[in-house]
C-alpha positions in Angstrom: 43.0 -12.9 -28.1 41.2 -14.4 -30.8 38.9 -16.6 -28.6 38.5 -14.0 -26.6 36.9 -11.7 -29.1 35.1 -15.5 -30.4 33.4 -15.4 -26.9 32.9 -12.1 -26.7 30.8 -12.0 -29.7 29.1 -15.3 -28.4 28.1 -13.5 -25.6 27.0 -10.4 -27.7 24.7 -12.6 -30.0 23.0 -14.6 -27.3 22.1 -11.1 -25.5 21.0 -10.1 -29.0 18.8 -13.3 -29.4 17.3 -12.9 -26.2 16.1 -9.6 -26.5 14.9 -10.2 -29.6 12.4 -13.2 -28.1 11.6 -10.8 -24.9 10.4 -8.1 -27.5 8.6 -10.5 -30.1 6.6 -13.0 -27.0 5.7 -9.9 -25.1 4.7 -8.1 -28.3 2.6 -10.8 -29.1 0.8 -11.4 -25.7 0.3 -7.8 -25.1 -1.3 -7.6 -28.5 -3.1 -11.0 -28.2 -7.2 -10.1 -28.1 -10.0 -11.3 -25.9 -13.3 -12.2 -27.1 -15.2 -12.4 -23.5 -18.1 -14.4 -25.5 -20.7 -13.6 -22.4 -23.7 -11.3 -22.6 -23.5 -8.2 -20.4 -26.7 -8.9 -17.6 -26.0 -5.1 -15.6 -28.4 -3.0 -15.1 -26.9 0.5 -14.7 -30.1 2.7 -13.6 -27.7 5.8 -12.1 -30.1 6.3 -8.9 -28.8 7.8 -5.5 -29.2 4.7 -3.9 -27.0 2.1 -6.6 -24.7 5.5 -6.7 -24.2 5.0 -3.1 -23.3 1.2 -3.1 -21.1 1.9 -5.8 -18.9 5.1 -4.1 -18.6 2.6 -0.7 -17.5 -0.5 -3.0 -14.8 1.7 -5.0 -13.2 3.4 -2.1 -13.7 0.7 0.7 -14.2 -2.5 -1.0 -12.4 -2.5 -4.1 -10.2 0.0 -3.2 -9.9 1.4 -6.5 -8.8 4.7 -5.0 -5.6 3.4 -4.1 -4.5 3.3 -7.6 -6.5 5.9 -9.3 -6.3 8.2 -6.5 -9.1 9.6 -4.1 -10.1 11.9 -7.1 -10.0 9.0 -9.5 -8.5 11.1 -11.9 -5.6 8.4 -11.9 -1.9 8.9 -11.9 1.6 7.4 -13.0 1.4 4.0 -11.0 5.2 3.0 -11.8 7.6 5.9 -13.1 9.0 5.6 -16.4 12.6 3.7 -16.4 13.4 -0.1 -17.5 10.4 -1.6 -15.8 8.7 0.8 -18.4 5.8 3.3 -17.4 2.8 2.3 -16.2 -0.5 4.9 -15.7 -3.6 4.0 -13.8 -5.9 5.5 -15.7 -8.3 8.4 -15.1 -11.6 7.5 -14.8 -13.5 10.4 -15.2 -15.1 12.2 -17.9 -12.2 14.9 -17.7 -9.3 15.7 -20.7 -7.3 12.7 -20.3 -10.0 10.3 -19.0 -11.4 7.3 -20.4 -14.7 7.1 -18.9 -16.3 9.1 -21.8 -15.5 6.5 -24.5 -16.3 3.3 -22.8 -19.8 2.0 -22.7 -21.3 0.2 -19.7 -20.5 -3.4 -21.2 -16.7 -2.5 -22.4 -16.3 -0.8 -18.3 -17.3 -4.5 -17.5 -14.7 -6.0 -19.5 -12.4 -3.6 -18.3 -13.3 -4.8 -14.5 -14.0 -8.4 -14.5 -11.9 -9.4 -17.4 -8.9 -6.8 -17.3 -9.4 -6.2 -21.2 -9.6 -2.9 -22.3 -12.1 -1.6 -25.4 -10.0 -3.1 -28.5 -9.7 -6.4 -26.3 -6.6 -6.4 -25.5 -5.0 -6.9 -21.8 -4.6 -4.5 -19.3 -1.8 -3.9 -17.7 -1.8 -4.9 -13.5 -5.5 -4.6 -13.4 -6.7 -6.6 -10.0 -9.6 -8.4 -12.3 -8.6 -11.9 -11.1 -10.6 -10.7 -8.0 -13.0 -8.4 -9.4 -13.7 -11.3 -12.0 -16.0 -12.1 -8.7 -17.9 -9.3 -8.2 -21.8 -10.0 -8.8 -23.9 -7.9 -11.1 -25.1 -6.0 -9.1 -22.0 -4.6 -7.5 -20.5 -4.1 -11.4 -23.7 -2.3 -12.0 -23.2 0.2 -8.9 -19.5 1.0 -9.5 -20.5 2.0 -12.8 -23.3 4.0 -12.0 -20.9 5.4 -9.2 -17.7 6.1 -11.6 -20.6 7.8 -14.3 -21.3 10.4 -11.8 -17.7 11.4 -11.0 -17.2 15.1 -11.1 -14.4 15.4 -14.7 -11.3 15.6 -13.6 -8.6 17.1 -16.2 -5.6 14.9 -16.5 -3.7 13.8 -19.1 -1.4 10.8 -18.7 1.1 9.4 -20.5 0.3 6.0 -22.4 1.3 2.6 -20.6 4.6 1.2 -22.0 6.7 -1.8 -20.9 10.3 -1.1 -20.5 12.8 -4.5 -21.0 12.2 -5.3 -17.3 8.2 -5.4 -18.0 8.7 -7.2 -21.2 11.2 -9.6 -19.2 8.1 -10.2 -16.9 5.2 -10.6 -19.5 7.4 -13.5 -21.6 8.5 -15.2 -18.3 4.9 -15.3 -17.2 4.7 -13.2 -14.2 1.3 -12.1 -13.4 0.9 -8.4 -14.7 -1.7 -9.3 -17.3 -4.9 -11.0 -16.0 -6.9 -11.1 -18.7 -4.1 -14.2 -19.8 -5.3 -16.1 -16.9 -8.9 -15.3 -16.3 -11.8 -17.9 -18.1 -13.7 -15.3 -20.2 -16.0 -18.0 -21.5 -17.0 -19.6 -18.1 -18.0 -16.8 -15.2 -17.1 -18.0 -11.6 -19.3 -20.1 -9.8 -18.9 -17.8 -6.9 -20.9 -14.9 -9.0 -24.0 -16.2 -9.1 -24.3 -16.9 -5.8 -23.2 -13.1 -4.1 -24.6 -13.9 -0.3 -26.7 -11.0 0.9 -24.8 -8.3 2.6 -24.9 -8.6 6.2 -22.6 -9.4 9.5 -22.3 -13.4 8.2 -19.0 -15.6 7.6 -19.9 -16.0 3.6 -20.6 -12.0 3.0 -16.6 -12.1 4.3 -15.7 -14.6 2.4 -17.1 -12.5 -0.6 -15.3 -9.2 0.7 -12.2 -11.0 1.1 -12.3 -12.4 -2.4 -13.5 -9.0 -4.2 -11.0 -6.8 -2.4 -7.9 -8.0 -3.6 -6.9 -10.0 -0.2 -5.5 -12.9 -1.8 -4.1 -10.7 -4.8 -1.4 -10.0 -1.7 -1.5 -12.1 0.8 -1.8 -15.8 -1.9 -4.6 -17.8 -3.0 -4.6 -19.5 0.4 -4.2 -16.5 2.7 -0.6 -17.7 3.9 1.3 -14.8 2.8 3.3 -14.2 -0.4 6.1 -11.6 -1.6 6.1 -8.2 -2.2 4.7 -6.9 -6.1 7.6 -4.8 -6.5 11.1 -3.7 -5.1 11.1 -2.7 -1.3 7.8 -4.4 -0.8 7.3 -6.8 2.2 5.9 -10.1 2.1 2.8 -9.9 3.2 1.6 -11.5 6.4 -0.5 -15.2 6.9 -3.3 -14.4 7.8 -5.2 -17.8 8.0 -5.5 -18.9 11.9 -2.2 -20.3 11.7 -0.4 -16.8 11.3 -0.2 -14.3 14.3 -4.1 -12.9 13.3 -4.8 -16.4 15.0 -3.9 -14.8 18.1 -5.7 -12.2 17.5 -9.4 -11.2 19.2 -11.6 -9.2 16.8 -10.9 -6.0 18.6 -7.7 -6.4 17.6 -8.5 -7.2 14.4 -11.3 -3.9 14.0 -8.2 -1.7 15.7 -5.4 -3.0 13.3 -8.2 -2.0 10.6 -9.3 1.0 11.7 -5.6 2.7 12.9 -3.1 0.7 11.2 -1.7 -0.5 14.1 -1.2 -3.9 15.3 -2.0 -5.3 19.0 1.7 -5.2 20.1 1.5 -1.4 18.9 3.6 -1.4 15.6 2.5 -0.4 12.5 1.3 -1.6 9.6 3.2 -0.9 6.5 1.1 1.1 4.1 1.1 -0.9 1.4 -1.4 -2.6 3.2 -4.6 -0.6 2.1 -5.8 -0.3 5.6 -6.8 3.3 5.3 -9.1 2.1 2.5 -10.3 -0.4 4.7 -10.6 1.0 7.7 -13.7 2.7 5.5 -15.9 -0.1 6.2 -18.6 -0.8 8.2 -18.2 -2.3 11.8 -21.1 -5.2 10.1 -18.6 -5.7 7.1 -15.0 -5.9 9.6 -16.9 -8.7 11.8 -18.3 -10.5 8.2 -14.5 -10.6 7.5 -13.1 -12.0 10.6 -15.9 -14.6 11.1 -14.8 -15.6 7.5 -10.6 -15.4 8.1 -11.2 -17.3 11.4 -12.8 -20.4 9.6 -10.4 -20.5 6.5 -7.6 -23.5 6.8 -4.8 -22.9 9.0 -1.9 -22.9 6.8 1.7 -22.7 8.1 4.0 -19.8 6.5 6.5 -21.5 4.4 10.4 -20.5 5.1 11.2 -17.9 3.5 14.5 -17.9 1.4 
């Protein structure tokens, strides 16, 4: 009896130690502040025309919508329990919104750099993509976001539960400003291609809208962000897309429905997508069609 009670208060103080370092490393990583060091070079002007480019990249090409809602008055992105409680925010001028006390250069942060105003991380914010995004674009979806009609809703305040914690200490991904190089912008920004019908305007879609966020760095496919999610499909040349022709491709797109006629489970944003222009779908597939064939590994 006695070492039983001895190894149940072992066990008792290890669970007490280890929740102790959960709380303290992910206190101290969700607290950590950002200094982005780099000069804001946007140029919001608000006119219909940037308005325009900026209301087709946030509901087609960043998909923003799909988080914040078609309103983009945001809404509770994970419900509160012991992942924690996670809002996407609204972004509108509304009670509740946040668009009212952020200036054009603290938005930027927010987008490329996933830091909020007081510098510190947001939480599952895709900027490891957005981080890509050339000025110009930036400028537009905040020119675009400024016009938004208010919408009134109040949201309760992002907090980790012990399962969130669990993930910032043990590194998963859910904080991107811990992984982005706010010092150094990406080559790939300074040299947006033209938009247009050409392989490297895909290649600059596929990076800004979140493709590899879900499908891996290299296009092969990786496993669902959260429970009941499915891995998501290869889709270098190497995965069934390779078989595909581009009217397959355009019709899996535009419908959600792949060339054997089942569907396409709707965590892929295809609705979002299927918002873009015939010029921008063939710019994506001349792009996916030259990336490196990769085989999908076995999956455990």
């Amino acid at each position: 009896m006695k070492w039983i009670k001895r190894i149940a208060l072992g066990l008792v103080s290890v669970i007490v130690l280890l929740v102790a370092v959960v709380f303290g490393v992910s206190e101290m990583r969700m607290r950590k502040t950002y200094d982005l060091g780099v000069a804001s070079r946007l140029t919001v002007t608000r006119d219909s025309a940037q308005i325009a480019r900026g209301e087709h990249l946030v509901r087609t090409v960043a998909k923003c919508s799909e988080c914040h809602t078609e309103d983009l008055g945001g809404k509770i992105f994970i419900e509160p329990g012991p992942m924690g409680t996670v809002s996407a925010s609204n972004l509108t001028t509304g009670k509740g919104g946040v668009l009212a006390g952020y200036t054009d250069a603290q938005l930027e942060g927010a987008i490329r750099h996933g830091v909020r105003k007081n510098g510190r991380a947001l939480i599952i914010m895709p900027s490891d993509e957005y981080q890509n995004l050339g000025d110009a674009d930036v400028s537009a979806i905040i020119a675009y976001l400024r016009a938004l009609p208010p919408v009134d809703r109040e949201l309760p305040r992002t907090r980790l539960g012990p399962i969130g914690r669990g993930l910032v200490t043990f590194g998963v991904p859910i904080l991107p400003a811990a992984r982005i190089d706010h010092k150094t912008p990406p080559a790939s920004r300074a040299a947006v291609p033209p938009a247009g019908p050409t392989r490297e305007y895909g290649e600059y879609l596929v990076n800004v809208g979140g493709c590899r966020g879900c499908h891996g760095p290299t296009l092969v496919g990786a496993p669902g962000h959260g429970p009941g999610e499915p891995h998501s499909a290869n889709i270098t040349p190497a995965g069934p897309i390779g078989r595909w022709s581009e009217a397959d491709f355009t019709r899996a797109i535009r419908t959600g429905t792949r060339p054997d006629g089942s569907k396409i489970n709707p965590v892929m944003p295809w609705k979002s997508m299927a918002r873009h222009t015939d010029a921008e779908l063939h710019a994506m597939w001349l792009y996916l069609r030259t990336v490196p064939p990769v085989q999908s590994p076995a999956k455990s």
